[in-house]
C-alpha positions as CSV (number, residue, x, y, z in Angstrom):
1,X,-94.2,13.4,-186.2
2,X,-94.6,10.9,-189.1
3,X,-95.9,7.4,-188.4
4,X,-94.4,5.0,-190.6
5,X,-97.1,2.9,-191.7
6,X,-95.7,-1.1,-191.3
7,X,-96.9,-3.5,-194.2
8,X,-96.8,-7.0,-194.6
9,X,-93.7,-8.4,-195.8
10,X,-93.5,-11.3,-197.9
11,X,-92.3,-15.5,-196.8
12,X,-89.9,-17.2,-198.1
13,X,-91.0,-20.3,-200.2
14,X,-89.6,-22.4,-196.8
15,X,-91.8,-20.1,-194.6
16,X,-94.8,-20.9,-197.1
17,X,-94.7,-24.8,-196.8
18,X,-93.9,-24.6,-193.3
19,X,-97.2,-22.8,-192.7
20,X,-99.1,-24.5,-195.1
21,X,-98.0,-27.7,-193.3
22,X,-99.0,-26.3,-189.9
23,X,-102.6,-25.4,-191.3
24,X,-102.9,-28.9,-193.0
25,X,-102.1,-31.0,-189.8
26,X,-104.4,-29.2,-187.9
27,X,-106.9,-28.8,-190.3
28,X,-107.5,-25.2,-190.4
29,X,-108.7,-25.6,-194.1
30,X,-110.1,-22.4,-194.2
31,X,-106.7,-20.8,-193.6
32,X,-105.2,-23.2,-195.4
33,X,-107.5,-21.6,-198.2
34,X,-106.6,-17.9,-197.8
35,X,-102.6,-19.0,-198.1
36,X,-102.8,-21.3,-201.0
37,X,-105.3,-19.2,-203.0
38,X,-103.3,-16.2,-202.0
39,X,-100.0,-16.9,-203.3
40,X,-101.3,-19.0,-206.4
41,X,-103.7,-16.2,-207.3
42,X,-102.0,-13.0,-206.0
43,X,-105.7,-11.6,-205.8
44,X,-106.6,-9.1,-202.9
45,X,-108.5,-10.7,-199.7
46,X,-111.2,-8.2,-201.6
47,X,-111.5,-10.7,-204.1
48,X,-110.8,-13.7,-202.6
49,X,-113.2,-13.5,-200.5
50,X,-115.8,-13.2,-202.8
51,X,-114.8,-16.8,-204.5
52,X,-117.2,-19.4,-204.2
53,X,-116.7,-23.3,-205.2
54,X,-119.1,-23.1,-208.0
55,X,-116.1,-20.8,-209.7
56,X,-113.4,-23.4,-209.2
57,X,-114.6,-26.7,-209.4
58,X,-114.8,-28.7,-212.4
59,X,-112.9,-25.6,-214.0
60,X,-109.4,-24.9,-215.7
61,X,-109.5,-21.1,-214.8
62,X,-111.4,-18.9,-212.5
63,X,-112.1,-15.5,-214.2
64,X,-112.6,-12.4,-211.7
65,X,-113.7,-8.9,-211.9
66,X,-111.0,-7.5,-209.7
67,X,-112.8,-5.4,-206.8
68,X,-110.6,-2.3,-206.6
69,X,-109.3,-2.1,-210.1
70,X,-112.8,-3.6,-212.2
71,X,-110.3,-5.4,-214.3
72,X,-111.2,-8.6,-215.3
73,X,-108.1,-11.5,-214.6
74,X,-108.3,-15.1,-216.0
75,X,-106.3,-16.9,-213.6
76,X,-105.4,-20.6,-214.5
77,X,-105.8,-23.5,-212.0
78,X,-103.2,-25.4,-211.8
79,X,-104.0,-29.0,-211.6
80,X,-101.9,-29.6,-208.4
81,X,-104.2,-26.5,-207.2
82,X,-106.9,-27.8,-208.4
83,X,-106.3,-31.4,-206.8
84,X,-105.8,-29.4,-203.5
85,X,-109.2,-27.3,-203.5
86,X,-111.2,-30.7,-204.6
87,X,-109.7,-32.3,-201.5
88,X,-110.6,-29.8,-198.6
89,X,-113.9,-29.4,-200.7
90,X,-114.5,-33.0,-199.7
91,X,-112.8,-32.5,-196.3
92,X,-115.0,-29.8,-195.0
93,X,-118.3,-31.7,-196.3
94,X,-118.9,-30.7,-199.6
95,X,-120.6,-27.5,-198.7
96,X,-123.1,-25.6,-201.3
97,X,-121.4,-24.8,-204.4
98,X,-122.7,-21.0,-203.8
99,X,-120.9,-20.4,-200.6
100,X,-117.8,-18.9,-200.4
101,X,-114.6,-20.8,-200.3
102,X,-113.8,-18.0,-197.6
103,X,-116.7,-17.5,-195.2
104,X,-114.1,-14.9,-193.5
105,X,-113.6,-11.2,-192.7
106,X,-110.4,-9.3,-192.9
107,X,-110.0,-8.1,-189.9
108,X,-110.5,-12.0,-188.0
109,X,-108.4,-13.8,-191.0
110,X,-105.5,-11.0,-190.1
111,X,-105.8,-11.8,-186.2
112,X,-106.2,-15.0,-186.8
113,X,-103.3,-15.9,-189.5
114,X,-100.7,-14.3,-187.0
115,X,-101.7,-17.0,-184.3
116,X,-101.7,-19.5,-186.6
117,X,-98.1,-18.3,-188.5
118,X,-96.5,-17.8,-184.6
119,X,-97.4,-21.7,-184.1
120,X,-96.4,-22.9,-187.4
121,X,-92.8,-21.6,-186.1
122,X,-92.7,-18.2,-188.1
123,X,-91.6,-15.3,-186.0
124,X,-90.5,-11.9,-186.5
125,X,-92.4,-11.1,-190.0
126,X,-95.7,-8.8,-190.1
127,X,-98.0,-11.0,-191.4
128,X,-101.9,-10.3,-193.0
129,X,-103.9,-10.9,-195.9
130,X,-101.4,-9.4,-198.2
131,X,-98.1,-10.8,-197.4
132,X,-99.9,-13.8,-199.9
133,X,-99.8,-11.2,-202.7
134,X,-96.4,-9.9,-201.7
135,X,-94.7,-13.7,-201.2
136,X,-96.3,-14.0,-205.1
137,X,-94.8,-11.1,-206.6
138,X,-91.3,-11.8,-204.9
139,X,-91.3,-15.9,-206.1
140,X,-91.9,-14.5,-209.6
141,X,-89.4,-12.0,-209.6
142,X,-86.4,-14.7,-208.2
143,X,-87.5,-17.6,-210.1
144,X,-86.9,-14.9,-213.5
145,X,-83.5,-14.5,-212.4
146,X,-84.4,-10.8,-210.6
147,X,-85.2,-9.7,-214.0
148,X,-86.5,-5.4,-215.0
149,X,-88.8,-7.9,-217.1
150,X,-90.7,-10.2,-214.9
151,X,-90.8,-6.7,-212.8
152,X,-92.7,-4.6,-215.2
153,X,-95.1,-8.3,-215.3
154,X,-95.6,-7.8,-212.4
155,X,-96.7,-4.3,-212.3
156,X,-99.2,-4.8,-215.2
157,X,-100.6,-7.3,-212.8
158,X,-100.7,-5.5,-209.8
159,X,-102.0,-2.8,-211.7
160,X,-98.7,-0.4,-210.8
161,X,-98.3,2.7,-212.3
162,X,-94.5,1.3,-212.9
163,X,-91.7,-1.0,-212.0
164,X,-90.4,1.1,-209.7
165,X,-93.3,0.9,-207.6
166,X,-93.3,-2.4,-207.9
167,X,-89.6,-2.6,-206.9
168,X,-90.6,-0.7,-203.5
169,X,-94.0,-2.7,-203.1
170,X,-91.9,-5.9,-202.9
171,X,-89.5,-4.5,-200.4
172,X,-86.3,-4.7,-203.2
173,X,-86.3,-1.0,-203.2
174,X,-86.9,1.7,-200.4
């Protein structure tokens, strides 16, 4: 008997702000953190995790030496992004510019995001640390008109051994 393993599936960009709202009302900046890093980064919980605010403020670009891969990614910060992360820097007290931006592991941010998604209103979806990655990679590919191109992008940044796997890692293929 095979055991279908279940993965996270991506939100829509609705499902996103809805959350995002959720976790800013309540001021659950942490989480607020792991979603809005997530999807502007695409990085793994691996290396977001590992982020500290010495490597984003005052900066244009965080670089990172991707954990699983060793690749190095220089990821541009967005000035609304970086507007957003100089805010809840302030909000949460200005905290040591060596700490982590995440203080979190895995395993609580997973419990703890499907709590928090449920209350913001989203039901039904299996949600962890990757569906960040996943909602990414699916924005990218609609907003290039479903292209083969921004596809095979995409699977030199997730570090795919092809588009196809890409395809089936964003759920447009089985």
């Amino acid at each position: 008997m095979t055991t279908k393993i279940k993965s996270a599936e991506s939100l829509e960009e609705h499902e996103l702000n809805k959350l995002l709202k959720y976790l800013s009302q309540n001021e659950q900046w942490t989480y607020y953190l792991v979603v809005r890093l997530g999807v502007s980064t695409a990085l793994r919980f691996s290396d977001l995790s590992r982020i500290k605010w010495i490597d984003v403020l005052g900066k244009k670009s965080l670089a990172i030496s991707e954990k699983k891969t060793g690749k190095v990614r220089e990821i541009p910060i967005a000035p609304e992004l970086y507007q957003n992360l100089l805010s809840i820097y302030r909000k949460v007290g200005e905290p040591s510019t060596n700490t982590p931006i995440i203080p979190l592991t895995i395993r609580g941010v997973n419990k703890q995001i499907k709590i928090l998604a449920y209350r913001a209103g989203i039901r039904g979806k299996r949600i962890s640390t990757h569906t960040w990655r996943k909602s990414f990679g699916r924005e990218v590919w609609k907003r290039n008109n479903q292209s083969e191109a921004s596809l095979i992008k995409l699977s030199y940044l997730f570090n795919h051994s092809s588009s196809a796997i890409t395809s089936i890692y964003l759920d447009i293929t089985r």
